[in-house]
mmCIF file of the N, C-alpha and C atoms, coordinates in Angstrom:
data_MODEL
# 
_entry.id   MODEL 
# 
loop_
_atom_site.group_PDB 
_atom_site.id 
_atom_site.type_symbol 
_atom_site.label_atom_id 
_atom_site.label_alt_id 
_atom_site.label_comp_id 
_atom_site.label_asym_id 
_atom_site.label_entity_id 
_atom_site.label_seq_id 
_atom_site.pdbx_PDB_ins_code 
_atom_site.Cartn_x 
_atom_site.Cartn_y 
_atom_site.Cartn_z 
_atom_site.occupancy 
_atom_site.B_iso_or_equiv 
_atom_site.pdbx_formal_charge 
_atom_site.auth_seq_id 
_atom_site.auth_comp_id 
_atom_site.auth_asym_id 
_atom_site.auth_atom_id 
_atom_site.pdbx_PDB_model_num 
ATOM 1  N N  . UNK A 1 1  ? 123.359 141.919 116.134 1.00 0.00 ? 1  UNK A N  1 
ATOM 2  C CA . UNK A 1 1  ? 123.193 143.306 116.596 1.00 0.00 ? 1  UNK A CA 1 
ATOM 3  C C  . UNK A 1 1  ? 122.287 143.348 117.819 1.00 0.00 ? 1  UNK A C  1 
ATOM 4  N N  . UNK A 1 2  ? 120.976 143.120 117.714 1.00 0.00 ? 2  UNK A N  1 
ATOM 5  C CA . UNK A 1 2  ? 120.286 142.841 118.748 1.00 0.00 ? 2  UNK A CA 1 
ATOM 6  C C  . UNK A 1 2  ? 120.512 142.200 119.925 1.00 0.00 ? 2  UNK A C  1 
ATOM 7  N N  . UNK A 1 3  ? 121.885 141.509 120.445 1.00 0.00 ? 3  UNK A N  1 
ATOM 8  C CA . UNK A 1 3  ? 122.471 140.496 121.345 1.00 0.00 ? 3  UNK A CA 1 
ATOM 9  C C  . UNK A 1 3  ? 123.648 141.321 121.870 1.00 0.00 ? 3  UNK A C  1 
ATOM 10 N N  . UNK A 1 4  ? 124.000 142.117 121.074 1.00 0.00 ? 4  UNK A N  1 
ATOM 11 C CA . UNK A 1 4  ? 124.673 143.153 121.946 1.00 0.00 ? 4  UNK A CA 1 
ATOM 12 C C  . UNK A 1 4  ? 123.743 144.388 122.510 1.00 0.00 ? 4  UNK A C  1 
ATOM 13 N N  . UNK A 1 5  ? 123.134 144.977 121.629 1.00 0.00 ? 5  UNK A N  1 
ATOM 14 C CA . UNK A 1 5  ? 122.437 145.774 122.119 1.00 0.00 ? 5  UNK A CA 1 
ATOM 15 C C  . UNK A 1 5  ? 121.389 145.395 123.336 1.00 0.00 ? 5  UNK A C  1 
ATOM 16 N N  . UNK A 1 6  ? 121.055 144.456 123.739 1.00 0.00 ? 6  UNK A N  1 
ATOM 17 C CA . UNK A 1 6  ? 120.135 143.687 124.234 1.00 0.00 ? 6  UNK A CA 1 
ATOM 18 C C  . UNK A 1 6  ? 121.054 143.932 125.809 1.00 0.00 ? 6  UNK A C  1 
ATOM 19 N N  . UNK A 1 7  ? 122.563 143.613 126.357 1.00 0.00 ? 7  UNK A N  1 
ATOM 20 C CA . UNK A 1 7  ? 123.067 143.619 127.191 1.00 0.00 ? 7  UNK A CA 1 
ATOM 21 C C  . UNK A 1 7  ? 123.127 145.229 127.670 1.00 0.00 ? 7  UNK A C  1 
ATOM 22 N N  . UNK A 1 8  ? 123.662 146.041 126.817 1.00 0.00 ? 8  UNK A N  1 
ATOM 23 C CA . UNK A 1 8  ? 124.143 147.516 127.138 1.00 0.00 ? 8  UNK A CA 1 
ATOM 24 C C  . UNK A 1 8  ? 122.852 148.429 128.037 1.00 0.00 ? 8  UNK A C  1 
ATOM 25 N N  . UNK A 1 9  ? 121.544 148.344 127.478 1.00 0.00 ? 9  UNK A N  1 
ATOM 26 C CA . UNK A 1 9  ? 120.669 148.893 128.226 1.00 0.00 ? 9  UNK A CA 1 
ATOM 27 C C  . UNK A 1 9  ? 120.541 148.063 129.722 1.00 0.00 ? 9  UNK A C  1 
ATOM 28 N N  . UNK A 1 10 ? 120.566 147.022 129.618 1.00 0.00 ? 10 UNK A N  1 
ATOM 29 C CA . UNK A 1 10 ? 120.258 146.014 130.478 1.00 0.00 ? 10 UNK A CA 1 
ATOM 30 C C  . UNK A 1 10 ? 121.391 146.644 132.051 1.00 0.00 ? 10 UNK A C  1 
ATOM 31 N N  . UNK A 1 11 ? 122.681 146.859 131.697 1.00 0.00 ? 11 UNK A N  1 
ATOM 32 C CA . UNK A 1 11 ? 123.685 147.324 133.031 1.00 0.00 ? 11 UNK A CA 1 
ATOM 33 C C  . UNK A 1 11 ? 122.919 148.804 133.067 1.00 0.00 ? 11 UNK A C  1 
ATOM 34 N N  . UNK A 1 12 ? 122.919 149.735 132.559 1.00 0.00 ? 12 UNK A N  1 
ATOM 35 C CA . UNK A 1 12 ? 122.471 150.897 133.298 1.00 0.00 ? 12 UNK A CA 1 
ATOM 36 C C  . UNK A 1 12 ? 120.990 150.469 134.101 1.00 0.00 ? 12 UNK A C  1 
ATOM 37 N N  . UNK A 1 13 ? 120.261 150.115 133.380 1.00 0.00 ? 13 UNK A N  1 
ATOM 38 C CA . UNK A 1 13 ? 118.850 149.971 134.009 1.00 0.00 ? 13 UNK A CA 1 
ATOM 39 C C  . UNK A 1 13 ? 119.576 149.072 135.850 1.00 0.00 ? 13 UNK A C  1 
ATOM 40 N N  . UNK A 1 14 ? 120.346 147.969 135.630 1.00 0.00 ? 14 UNK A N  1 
ATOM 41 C CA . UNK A 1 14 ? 120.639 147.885 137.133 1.00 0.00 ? 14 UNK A CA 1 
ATOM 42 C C  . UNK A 1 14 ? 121.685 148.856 137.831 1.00 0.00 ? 14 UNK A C  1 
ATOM 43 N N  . UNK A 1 15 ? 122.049 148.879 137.653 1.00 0.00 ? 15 UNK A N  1 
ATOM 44 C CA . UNK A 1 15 ? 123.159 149.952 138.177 1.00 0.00 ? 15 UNK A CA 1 
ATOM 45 C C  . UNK A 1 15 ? 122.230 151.635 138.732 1.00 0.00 ? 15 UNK A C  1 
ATOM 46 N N  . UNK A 1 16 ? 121.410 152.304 138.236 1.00 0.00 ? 16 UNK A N  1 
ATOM 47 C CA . UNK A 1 16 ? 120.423 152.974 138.549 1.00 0.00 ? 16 UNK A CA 1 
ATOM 48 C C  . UNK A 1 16 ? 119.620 152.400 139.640 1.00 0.00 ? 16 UNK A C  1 
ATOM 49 N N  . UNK A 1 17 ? 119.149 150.951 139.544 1.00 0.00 ? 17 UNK A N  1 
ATOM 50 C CA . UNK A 1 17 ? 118.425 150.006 140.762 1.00 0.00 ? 17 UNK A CA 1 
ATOM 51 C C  . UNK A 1 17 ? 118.890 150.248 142.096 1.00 0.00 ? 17 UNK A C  1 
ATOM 52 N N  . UNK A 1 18 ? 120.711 150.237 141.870 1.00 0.00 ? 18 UNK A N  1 
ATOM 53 C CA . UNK A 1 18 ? 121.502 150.000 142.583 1.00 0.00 ? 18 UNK A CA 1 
ATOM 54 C C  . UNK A 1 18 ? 122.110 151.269 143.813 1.00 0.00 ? 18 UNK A C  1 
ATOM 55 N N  . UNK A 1 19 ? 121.864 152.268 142.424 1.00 0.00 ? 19 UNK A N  1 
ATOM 56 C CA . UNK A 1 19 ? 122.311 153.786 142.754 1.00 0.00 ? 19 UNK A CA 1 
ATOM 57 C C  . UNK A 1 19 ? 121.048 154.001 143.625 1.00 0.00 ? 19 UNK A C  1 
ATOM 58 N N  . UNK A 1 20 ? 119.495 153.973 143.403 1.00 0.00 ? 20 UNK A N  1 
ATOM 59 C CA . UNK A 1 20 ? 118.590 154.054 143.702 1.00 0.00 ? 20 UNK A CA 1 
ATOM 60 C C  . UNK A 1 20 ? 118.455 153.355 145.334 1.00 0.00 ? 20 UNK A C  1 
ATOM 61 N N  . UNK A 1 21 ? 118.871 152.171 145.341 1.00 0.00 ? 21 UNK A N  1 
ATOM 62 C CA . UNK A 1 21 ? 118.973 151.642 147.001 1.00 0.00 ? 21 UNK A CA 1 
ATOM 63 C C  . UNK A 1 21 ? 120.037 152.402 147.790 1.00 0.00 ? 21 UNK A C  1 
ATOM 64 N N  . UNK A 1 22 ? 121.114 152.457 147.138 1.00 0.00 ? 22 UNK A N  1 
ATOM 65 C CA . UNK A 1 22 ? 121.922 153.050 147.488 1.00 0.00 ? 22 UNK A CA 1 
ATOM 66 C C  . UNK A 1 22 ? 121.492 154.502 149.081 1.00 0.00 ? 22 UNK A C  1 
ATOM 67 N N  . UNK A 1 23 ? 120.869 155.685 147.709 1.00 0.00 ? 23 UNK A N  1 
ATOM 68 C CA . UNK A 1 23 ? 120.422 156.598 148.149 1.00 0.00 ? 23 UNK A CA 1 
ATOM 69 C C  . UNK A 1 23 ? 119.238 156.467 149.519 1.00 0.00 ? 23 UNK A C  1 
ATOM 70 N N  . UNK A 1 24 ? 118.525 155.729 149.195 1.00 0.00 ? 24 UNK A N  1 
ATOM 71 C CA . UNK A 1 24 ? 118.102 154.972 150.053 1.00 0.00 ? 24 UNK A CA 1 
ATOM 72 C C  . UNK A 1 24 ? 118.079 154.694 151.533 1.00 0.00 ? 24 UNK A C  1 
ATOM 73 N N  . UNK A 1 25 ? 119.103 154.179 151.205 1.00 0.00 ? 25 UNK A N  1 
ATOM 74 C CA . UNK A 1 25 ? 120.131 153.429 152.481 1.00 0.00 ? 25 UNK A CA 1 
ATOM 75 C C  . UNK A 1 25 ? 120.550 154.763 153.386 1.00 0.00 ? 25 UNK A C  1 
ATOM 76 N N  . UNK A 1 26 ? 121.055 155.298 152.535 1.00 0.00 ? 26 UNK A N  1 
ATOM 77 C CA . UNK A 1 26 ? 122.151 156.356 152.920 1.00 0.00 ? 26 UNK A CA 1 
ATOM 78 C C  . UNK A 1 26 ? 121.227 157.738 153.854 1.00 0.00 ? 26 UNK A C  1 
ATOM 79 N N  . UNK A 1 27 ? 119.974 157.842 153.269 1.00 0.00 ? 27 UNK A N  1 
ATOM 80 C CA . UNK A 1 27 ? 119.086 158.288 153.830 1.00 0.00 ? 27 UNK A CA 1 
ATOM 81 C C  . UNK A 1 27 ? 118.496 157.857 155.137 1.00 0.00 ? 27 UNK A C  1 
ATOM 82 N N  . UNK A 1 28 ? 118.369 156.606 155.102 1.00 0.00 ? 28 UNK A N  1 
ATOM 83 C CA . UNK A 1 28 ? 117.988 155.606 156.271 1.00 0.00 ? 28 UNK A CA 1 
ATOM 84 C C  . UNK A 1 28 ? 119.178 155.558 157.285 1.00 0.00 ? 28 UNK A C  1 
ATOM 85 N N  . UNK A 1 29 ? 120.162 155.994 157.222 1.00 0.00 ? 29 UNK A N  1 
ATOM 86 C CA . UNK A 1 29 ? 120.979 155.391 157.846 1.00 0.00 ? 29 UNK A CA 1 
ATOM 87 C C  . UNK A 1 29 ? 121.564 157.500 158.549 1.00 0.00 ? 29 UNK A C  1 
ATOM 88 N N  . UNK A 1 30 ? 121.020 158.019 157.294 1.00 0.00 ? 30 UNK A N  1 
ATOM 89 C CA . UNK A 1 30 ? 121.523 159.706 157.909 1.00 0.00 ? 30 UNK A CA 1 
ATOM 90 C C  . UNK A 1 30 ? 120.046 159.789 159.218 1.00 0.00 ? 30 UNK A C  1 
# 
Protein backbone atom coordinates (compact mmCIF):
# COMPACT_ATOMS: atom_id res chain seq x y z
CA UNK A 1 0.00 0.00 0.00
CA UNK A 2 2.52 2.45 0.99
CA UNK A 3 4.58 1.88 -2.54
CA UNK A 4 1.78 2.91 -4.38
CA UNK A 5 0.71 5.55 -2.43
CA UNK A 6 4.25 6.75 -2.06
CA UNK A 7 4.33 7.46 -6.17
CA UNK A 8 0.74 9.26 -6.59
CA UNK A 9 1.57 12.31 -4.33
CA UNK A 10 5.00 12.32 -5.63
CA UNK A 11 3.60 13.36 -9.75
CA UNK A 12 1.37 16.18 -8.57
CA UNK A 13 3.94 17.68 -6.20
CA UNK A 14 6.19 17.80 -9.70
CA UNK A 15 3.92 18.65 -12.12
CA UNK A 16 2.82 21.87 -9.85
CA UNK A 17 6.98 22.48 -9.87
CA UNK A 18 6.47 22.39 -13.41
CA UNK A 19 3.17 24.40 -13.77
CA UNK A 20 4.93 26.81 -11.34
CA UNK A 21 8.11 27.46 -13.85
CA UNK A 22 5.95 27.35 -16.35
CA UNK A 23 4.02 30.55 -15.18
CA UNK A 24 7.12 31.89 -14.63
CA UNK A 25 8.53 31.75 -17.85
CA UNK A 26 5.53 32.91 -19.42
CA UNK A 27 5.66 35.99 -17.32
CA UNK A 28 9.32 36.54 -18.17
CA UNK A 29 8.90 36.20 -21.51
CA UNK A 30 5.25 38.56 -21.54
Amino acid sequence: MSEIAAPLPAEPVERRALSLELRLSWELVA
